[in-house]
Structures are given as C-alpha cells and as structure tokens.
mmCIF file as gemmi writes it, N, C-alpha and C atoms, coordinates in Angstrom:
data_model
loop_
_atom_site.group_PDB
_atom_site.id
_atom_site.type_symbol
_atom_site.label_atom_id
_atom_site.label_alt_id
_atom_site.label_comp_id
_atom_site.label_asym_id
_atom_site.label_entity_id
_atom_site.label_seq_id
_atom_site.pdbx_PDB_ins_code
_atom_site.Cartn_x
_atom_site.Cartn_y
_atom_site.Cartn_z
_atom_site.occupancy
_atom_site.B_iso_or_equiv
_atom_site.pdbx_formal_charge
_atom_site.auth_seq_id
_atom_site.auth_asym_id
_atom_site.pdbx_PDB_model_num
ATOM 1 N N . UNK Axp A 1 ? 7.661 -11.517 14.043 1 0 ? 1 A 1
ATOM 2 C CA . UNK Axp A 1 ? 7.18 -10.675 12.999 1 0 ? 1 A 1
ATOM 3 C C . UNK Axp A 1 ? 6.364 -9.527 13.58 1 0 ? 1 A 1
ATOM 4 N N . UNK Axp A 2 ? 5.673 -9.859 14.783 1 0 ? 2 A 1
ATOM 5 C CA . UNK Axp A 2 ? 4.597 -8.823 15.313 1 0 ? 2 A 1
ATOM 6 C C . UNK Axp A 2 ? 5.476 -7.925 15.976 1 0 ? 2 A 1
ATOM 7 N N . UNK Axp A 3 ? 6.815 -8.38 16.614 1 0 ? 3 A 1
ATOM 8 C CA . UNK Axp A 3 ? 7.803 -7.071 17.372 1 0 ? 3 A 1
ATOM 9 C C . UNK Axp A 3 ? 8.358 -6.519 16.211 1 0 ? 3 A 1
ATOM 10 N N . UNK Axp A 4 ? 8.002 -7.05 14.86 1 0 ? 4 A 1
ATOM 11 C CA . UNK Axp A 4 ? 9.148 -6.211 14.007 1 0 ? 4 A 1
ATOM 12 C C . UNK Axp A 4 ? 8.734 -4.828 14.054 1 0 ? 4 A 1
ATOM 13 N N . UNK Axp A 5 ? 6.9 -5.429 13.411 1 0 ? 5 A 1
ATOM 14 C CA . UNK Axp A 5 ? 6.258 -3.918 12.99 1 0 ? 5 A 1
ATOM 15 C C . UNK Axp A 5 ? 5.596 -3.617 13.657 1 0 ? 5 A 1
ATOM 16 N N . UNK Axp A 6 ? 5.643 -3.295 15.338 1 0 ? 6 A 1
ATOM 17 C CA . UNK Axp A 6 ? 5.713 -2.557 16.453 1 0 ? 6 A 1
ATOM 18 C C . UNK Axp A 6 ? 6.644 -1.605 16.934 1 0 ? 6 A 1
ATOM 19 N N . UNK Axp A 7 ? 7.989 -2.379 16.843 1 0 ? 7 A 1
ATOM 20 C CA . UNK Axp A 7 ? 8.959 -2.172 16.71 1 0 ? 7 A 1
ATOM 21 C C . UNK Axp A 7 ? 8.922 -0.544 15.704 1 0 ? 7 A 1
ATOM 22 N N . UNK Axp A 8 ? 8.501 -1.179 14.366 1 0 ? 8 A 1
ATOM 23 C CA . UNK Axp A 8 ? 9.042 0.141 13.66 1 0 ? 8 A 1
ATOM 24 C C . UNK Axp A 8 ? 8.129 0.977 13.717 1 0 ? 8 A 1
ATOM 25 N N . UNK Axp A 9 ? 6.634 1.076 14.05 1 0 ? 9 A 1
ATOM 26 C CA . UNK Axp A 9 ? 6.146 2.242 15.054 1 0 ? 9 A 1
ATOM 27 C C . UNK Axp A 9 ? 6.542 2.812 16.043 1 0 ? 9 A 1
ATOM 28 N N . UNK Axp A 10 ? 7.313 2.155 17.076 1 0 ? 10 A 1
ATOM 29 C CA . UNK Axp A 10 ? 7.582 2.869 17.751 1 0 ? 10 A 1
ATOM 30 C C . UNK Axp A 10 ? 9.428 3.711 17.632 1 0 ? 10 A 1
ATOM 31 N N . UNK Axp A 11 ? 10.316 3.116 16.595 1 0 ? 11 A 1
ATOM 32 C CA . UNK Axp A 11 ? 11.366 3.585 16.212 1 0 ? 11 A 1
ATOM 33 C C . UNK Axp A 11 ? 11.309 4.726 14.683 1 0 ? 11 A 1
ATOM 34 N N . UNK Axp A 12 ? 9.752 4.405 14.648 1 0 ? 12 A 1
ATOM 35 C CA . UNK Axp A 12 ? 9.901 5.208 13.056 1 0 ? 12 A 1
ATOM 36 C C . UNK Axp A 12 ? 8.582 6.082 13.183 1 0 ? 12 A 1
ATOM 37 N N . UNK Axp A 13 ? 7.531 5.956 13.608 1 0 ? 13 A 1
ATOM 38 C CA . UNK Axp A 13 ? 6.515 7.082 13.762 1 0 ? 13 A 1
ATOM 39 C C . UNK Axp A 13 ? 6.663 7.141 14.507 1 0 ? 13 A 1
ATOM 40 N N . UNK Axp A 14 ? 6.614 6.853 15.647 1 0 ? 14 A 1
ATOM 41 C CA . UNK Axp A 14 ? 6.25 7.655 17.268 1 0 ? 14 A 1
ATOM 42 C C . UNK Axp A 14 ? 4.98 8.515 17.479 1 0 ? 14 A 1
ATOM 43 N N . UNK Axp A 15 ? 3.807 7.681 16.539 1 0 ? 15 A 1
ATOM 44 C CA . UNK Axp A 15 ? 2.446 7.376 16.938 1 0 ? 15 A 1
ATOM 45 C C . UNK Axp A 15 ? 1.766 6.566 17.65 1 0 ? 15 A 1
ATOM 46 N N . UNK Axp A 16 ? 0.966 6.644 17.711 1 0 ? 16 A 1
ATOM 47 C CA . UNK Axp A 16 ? -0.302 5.638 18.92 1 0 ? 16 A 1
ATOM 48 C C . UNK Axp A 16 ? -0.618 4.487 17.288 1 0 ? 16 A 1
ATOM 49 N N . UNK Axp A 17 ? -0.774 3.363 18.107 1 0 ? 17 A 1
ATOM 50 C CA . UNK Axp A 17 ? -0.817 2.33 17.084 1 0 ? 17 A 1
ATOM 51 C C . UNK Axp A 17 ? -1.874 1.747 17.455 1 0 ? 17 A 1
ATOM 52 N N . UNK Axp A 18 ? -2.809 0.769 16.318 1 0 ? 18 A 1
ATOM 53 C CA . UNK Axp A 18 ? -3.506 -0.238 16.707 1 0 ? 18 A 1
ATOM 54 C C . UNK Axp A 18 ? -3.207 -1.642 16.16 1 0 ? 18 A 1
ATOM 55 N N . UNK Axp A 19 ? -3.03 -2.719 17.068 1 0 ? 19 A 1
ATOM 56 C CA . UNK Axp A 19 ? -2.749 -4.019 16.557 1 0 ? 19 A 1
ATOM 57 C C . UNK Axp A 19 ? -3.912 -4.793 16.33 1 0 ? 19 A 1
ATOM 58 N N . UNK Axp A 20 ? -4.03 -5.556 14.758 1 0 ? 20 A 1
ATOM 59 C CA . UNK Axp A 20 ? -5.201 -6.508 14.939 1 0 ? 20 A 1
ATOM 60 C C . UNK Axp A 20 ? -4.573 -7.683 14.539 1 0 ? 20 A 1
ATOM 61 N N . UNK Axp A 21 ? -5.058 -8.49 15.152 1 0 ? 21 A 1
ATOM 62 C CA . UNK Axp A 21 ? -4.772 -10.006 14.216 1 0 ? 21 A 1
ATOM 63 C C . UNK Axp A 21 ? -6.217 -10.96 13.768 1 0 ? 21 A 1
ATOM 64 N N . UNK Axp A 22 ? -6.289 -11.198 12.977 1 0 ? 22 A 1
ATOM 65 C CA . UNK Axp A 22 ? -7.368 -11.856 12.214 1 0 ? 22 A 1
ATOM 66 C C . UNK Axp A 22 ? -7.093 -13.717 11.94 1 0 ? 22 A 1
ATOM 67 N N . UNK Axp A 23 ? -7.741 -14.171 12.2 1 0 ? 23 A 1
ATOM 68 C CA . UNK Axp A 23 ? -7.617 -15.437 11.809 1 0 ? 23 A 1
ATOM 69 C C . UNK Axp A 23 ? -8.79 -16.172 10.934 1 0 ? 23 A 1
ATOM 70 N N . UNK Axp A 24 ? -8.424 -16.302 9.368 1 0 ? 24 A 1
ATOM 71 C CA . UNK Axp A 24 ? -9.167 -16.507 8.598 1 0 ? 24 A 1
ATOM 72 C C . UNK Axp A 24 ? -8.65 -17.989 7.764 1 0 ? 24 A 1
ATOM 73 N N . UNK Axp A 25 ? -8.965 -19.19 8.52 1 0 ? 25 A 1
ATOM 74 C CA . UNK Axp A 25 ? -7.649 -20.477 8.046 1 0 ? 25 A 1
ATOM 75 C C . UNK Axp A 25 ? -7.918 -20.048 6.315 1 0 ? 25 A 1
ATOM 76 N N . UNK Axp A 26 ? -6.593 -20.226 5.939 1 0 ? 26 A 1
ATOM 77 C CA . UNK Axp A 26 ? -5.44 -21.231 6.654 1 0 ? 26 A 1
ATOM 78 C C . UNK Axp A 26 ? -4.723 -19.996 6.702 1 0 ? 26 A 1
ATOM 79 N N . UNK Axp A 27 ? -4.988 -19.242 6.966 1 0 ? 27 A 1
ATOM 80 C CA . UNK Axp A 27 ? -3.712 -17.823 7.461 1 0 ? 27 A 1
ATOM 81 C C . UNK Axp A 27 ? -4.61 -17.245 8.654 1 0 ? 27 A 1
ATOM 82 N N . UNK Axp A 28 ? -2.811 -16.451 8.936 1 0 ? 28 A 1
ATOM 83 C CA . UNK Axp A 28 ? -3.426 -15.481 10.305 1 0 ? 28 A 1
ATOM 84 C C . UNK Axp A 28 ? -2.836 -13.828 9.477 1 0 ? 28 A 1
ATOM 85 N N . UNK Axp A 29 ? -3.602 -13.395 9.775 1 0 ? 29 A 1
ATOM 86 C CA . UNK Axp A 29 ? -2.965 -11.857 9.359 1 0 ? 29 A 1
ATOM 87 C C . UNK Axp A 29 ? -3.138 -10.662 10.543 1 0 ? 29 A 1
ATOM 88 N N . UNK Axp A 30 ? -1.409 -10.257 10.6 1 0 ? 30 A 1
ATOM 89 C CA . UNK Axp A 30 ? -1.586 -9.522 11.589 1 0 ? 30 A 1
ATOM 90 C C . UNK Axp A 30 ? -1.224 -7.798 10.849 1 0 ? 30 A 1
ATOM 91 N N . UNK Axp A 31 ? -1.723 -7.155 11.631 1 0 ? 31 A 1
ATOM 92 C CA . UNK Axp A 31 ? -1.994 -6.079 10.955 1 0 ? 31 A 1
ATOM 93 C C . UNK Axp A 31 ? -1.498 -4.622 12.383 1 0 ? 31 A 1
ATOM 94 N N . UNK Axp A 32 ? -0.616 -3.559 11.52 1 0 ? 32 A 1
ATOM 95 C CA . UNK Axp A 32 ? -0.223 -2.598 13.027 1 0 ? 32 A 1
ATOM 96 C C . UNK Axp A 32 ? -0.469 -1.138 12.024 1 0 ? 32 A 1
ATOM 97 N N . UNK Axp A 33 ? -1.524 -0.27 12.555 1 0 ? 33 A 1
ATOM 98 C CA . UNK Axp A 33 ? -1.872 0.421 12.05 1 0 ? 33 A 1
ATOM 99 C C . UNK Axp A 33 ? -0.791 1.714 12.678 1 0 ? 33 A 1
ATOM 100 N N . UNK Axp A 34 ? -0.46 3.13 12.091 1 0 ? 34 A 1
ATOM 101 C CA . UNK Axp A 34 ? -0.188 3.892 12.954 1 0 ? 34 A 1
ATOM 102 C C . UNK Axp A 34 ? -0.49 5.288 12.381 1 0 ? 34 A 1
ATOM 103 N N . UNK Axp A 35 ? 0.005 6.153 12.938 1 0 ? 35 A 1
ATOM 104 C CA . UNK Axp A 35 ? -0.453 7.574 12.38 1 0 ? 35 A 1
ATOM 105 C C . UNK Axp A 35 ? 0.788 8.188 11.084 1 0 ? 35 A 1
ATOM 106 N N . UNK Axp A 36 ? 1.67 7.469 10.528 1 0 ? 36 A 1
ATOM 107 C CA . UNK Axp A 36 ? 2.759 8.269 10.172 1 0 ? 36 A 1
ATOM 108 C C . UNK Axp A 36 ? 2.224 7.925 8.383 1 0 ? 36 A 1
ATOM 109 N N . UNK Axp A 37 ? 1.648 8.769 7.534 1 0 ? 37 A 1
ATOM 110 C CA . UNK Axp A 37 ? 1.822 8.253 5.705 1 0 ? 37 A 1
ATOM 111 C C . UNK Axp A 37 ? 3.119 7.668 5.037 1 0 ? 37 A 1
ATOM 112 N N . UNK Axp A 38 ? 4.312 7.953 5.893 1 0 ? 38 A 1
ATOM 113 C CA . UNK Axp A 38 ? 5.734 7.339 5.354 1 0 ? 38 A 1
ATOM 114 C C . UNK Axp A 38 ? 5.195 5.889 4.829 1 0 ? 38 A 1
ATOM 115 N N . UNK Axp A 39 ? 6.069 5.352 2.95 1 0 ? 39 A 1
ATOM 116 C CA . UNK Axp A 39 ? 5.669 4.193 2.912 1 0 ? 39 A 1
ATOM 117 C C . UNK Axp A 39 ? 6.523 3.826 3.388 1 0 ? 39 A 1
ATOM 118 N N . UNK Axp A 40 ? 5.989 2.221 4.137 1 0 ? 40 A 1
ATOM 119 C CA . UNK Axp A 40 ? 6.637 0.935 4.305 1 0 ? 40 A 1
ATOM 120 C C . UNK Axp A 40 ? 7.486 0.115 3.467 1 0 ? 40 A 1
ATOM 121 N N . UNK Axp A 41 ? 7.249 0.548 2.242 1 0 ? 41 A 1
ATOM 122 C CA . UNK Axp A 41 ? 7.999 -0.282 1.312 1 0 ? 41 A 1
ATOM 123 C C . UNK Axp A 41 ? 9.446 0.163 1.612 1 0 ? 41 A 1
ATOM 124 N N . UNK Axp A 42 ? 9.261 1.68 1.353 1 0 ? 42 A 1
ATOM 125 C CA . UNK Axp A 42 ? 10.698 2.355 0.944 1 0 ? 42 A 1
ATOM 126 C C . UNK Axp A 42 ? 11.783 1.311 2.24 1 0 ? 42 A 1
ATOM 127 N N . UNK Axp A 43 ? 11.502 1.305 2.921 1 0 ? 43 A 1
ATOM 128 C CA . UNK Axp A 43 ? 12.582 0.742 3.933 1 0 ? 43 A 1
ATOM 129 C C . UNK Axp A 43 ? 13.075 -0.591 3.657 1 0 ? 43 A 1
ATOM 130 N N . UNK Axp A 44 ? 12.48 -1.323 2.507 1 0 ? 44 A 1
ATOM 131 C CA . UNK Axp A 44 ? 13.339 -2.644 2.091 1 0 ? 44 A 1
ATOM 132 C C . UNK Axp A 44 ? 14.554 -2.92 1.336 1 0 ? 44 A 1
ATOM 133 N N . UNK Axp A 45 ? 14.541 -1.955 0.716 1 0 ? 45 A 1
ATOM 134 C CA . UNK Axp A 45 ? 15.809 -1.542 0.248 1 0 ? 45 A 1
ATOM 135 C C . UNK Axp A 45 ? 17.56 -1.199 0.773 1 0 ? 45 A 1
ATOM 136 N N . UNK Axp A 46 ? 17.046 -1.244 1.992 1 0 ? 46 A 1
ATOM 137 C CA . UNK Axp A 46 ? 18.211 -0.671 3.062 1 0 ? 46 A 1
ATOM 138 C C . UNK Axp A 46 ? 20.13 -1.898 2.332 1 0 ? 46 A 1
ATOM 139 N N . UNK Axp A 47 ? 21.033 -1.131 3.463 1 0 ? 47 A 1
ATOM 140 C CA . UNK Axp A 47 ? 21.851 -1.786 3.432 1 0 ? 47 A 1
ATOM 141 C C . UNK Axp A 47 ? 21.978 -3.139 3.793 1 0 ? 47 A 1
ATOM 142 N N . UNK Axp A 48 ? 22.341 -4.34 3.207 1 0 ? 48 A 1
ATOM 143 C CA . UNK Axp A 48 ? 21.794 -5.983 4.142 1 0 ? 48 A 1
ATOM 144 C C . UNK Axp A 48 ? 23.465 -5.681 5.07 1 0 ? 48 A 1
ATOM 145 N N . UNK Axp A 49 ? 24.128 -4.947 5.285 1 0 ? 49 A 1
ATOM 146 C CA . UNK Axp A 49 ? 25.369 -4.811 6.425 1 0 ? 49 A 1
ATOM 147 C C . UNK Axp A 49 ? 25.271 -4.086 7.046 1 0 ? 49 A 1
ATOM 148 N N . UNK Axp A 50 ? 24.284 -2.632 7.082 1 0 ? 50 A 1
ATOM 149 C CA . UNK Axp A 50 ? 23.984 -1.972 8.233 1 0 ? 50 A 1
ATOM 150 C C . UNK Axp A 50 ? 23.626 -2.78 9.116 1 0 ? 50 A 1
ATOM 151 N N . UNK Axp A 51 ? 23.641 -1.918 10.416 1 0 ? 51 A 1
ATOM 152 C CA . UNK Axp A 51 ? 23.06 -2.861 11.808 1 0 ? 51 A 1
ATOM 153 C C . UNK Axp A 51 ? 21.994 -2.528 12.12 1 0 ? 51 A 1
ATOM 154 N N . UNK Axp A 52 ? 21.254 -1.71 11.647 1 0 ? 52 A 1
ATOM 155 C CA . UNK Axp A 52 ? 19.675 -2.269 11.57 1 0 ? 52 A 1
ATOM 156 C C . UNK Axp A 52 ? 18.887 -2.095 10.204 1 0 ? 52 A 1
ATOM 157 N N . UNK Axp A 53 ? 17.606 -1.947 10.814 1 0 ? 53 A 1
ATOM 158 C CA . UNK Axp A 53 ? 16.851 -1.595 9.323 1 0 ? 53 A 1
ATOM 159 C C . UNK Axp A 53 ? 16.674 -3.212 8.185 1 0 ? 53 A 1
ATOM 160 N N . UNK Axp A 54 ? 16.287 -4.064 8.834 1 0 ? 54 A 1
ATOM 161 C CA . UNK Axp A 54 ? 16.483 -5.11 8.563 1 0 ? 54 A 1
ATOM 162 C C . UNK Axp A 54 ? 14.873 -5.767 8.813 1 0 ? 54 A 1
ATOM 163 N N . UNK Axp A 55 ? 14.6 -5.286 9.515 1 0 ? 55 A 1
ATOM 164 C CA . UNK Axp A 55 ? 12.62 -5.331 9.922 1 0 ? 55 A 1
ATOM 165 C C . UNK Axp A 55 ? 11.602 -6.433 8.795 1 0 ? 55 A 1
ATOM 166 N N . UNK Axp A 56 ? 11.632 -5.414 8.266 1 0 ? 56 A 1
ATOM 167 C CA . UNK Axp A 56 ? 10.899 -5.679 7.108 1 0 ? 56 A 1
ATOM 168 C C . UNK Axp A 56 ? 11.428 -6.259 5.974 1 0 ? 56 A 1
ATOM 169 N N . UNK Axp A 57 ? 12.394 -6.81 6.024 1 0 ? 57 A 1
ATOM 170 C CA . UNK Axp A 57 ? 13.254 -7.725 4.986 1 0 ? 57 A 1
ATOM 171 C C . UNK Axp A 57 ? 12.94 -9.314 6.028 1 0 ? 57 A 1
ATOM 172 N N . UNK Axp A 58 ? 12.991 -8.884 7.426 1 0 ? 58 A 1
ATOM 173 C CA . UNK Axp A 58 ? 12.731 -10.554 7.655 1 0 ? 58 A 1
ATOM 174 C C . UNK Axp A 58 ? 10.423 -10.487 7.403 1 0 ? 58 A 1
ATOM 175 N N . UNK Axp A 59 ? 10.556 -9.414 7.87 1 0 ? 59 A 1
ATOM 176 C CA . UNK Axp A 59 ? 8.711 -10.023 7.793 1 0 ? 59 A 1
ATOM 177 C C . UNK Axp A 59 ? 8.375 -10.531 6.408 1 0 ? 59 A 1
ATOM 178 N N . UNK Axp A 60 ? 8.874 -9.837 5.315 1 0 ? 60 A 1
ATOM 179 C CA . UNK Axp A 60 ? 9.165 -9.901 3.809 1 0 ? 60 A 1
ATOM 180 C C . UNK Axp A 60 ? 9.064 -11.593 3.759 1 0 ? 60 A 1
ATOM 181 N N . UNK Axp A 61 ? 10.353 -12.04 4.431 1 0 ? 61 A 1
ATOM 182 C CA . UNK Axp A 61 ? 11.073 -13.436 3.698 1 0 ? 61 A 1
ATOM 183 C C . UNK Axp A 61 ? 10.283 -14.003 4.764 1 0 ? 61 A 1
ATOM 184 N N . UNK Axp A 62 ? 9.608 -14.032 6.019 1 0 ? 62 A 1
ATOM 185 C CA . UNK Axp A 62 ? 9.193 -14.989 6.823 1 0 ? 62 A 1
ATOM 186 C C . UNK Axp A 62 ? 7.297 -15.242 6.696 1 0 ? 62 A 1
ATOM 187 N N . UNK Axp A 63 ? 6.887 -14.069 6.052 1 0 ? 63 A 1
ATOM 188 C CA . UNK Axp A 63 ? 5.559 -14.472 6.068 1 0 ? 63 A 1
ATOM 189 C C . UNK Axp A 63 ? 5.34 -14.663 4.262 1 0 ? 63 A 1
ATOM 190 N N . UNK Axp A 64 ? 3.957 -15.555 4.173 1 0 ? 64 A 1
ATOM 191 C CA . UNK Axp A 64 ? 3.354 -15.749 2.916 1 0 ? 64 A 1
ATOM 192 C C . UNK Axp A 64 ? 2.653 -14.492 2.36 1 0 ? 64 A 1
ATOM 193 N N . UNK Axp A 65 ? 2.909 -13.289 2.544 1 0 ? 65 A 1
ATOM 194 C CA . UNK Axp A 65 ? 2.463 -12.137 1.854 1 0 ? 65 A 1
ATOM 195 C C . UNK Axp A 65 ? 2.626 -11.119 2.804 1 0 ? 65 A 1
ATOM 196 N N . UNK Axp A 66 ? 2.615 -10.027 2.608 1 0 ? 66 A 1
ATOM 197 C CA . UNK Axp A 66 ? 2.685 -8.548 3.353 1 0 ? 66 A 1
ATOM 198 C C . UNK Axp A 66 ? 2.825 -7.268 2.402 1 0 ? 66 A 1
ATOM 199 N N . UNK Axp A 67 ? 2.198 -6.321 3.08 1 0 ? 67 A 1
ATOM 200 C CA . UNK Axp A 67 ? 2.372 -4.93 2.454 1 0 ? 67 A 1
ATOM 201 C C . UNK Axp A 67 ? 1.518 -4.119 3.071 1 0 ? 67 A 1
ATOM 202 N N . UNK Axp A 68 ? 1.511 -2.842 2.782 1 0 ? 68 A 1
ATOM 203 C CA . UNK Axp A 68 ? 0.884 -1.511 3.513 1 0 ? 68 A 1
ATOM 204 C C . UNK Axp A 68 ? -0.25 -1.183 2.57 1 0 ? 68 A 1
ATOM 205 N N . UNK Axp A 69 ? -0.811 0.099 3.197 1 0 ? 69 A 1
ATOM 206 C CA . UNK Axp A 69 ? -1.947 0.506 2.333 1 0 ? 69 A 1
ATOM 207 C C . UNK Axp A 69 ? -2.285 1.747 3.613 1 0 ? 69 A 1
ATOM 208 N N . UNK Axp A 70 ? -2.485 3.157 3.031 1 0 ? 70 A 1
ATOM 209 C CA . UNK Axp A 70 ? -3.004 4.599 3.078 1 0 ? 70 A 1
ATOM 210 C C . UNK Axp A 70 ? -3.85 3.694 4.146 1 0 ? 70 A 1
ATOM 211 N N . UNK Axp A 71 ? -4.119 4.577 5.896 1 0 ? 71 A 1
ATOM 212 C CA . UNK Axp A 71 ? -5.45 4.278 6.212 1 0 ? 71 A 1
ATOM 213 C C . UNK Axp A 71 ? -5.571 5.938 7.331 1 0 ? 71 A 1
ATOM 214 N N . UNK Axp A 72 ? -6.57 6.225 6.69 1 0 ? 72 A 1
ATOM 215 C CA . UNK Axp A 72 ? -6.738 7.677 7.619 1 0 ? 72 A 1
ATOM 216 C C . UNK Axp A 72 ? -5.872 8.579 7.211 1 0 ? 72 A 1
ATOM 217 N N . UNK Axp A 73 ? -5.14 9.231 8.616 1 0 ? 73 A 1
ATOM 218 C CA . UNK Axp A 73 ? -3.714 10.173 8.016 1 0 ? 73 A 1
ATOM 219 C C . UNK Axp A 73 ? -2.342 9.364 8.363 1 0 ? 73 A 1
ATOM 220 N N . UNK Axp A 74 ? -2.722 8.286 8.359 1 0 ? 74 A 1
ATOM 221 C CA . UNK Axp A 74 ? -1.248 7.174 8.562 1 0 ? 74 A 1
ATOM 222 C C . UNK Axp A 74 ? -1.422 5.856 7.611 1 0 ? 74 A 1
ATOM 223 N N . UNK Axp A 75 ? -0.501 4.632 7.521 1 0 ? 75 A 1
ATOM 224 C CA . UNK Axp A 75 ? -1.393 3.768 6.906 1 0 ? 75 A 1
ATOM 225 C C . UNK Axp A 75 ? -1.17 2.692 7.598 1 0 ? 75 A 1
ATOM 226 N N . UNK Axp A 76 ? -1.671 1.529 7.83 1 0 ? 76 A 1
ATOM 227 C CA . UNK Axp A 76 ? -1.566 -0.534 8.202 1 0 ? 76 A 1
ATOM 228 C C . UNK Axp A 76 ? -0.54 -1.178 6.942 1 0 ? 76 A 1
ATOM 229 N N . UNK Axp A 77 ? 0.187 -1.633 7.981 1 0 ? 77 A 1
ATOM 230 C CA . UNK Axp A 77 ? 1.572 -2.613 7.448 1 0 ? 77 A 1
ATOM 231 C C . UNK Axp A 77 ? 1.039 -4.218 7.753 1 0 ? 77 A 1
ATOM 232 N N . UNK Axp A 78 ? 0.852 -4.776 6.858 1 0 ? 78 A 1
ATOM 233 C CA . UNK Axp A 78 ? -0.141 -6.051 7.237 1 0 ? 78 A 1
ATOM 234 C C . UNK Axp A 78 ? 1.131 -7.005 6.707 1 0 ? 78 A 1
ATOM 235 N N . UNK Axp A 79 ? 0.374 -8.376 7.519 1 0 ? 79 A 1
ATOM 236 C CA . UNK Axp A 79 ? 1.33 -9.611 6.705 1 0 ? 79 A 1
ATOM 237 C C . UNK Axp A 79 ? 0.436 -10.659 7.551 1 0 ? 79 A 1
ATOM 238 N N . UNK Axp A 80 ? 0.945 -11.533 6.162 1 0 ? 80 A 1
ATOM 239 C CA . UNK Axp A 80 ? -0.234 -13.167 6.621 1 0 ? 80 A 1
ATOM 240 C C . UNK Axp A 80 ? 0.557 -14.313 6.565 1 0 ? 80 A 1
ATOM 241 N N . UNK Axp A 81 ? 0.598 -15.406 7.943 1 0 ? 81 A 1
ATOM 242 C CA . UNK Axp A 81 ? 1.478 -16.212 8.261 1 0 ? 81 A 1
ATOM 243 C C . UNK Axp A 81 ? 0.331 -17.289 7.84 1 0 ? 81 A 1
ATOM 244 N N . UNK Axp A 82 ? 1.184 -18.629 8.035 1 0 ? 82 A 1
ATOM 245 C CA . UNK Axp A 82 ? -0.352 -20.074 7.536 1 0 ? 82 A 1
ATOM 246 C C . UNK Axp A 82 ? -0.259 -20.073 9.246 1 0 ? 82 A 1
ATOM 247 N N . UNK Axp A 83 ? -1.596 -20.383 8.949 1 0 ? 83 A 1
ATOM 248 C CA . UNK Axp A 83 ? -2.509 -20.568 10.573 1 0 ? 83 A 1
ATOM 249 C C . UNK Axp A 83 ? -2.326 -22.074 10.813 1 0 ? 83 A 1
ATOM 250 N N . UNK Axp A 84 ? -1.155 -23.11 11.142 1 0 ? 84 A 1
ATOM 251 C CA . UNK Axp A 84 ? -0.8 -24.503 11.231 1 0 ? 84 A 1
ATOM 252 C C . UNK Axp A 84 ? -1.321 -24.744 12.831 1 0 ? 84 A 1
C-alpha cells in the first residue's frame, strides 16, 4: 500500500514528498504528502482493464479507510491499516 502512494508521487506529481506513518492501536496510518493539488479521488474511477492506474483501487479495497485532504499547495493521501 505504501509503494502504491509513492509510487503515484512519483508517476503523477513529480514532487518532493513526505512519508509519515503513525501508529495509534489498533490502526497504523500511513500518510504521503506531496506538492501536486490534483485530487486523489478522481483516479478511482479508471478503467478495471487498463494496465495501470489501478493504485488506489487496491489501497481503497486493502485498507480500513483512506482519502486525501488540501495540505499547503499540494495535498496527503492517507490510509489506515489494523495495527495486528
């Protein structure tokens, strides 16, 4: 999940990023900040038969919550896994 949305910083902004991960039981939330305002959402929608663009449809279905939010002049694509 953490190469996804690295991954799409570095294939979709091609900004300087910051990674945090937080551990607050019973979740971990990892969080990849970058410089680009493009939302995150828009990209879930994609084709499920294209060959990529698929990112954020698995972080979607693999973690217990996720979503973005405005931070600075870019915004943080967050998502929270259970901390087992």
């Amino acid at each position: 999940m953490l190469s996804e949305l690295v991954g799409n910083v570095v294939r979709h902004a091609g900004t300087p990023m910051q990674v945090t991960l937080t551990l607050r039981k019973p979740y971990l939330r990892v969080a990849v900040m970058d410089g680009s305002p493009a939302d995150a959402r828009a990209a879930t929608g994609r084709d499920p038969r294209a060959e990529g663009g698929r990112g954020l449809m698995l972080v979607r279905e693999l973690t217990q919550r996720w979503g973005s939010a405005p931070a600075g002049a870019g915004k943080v694509v967050w998502a929270m896994l259970p901390a087992n």
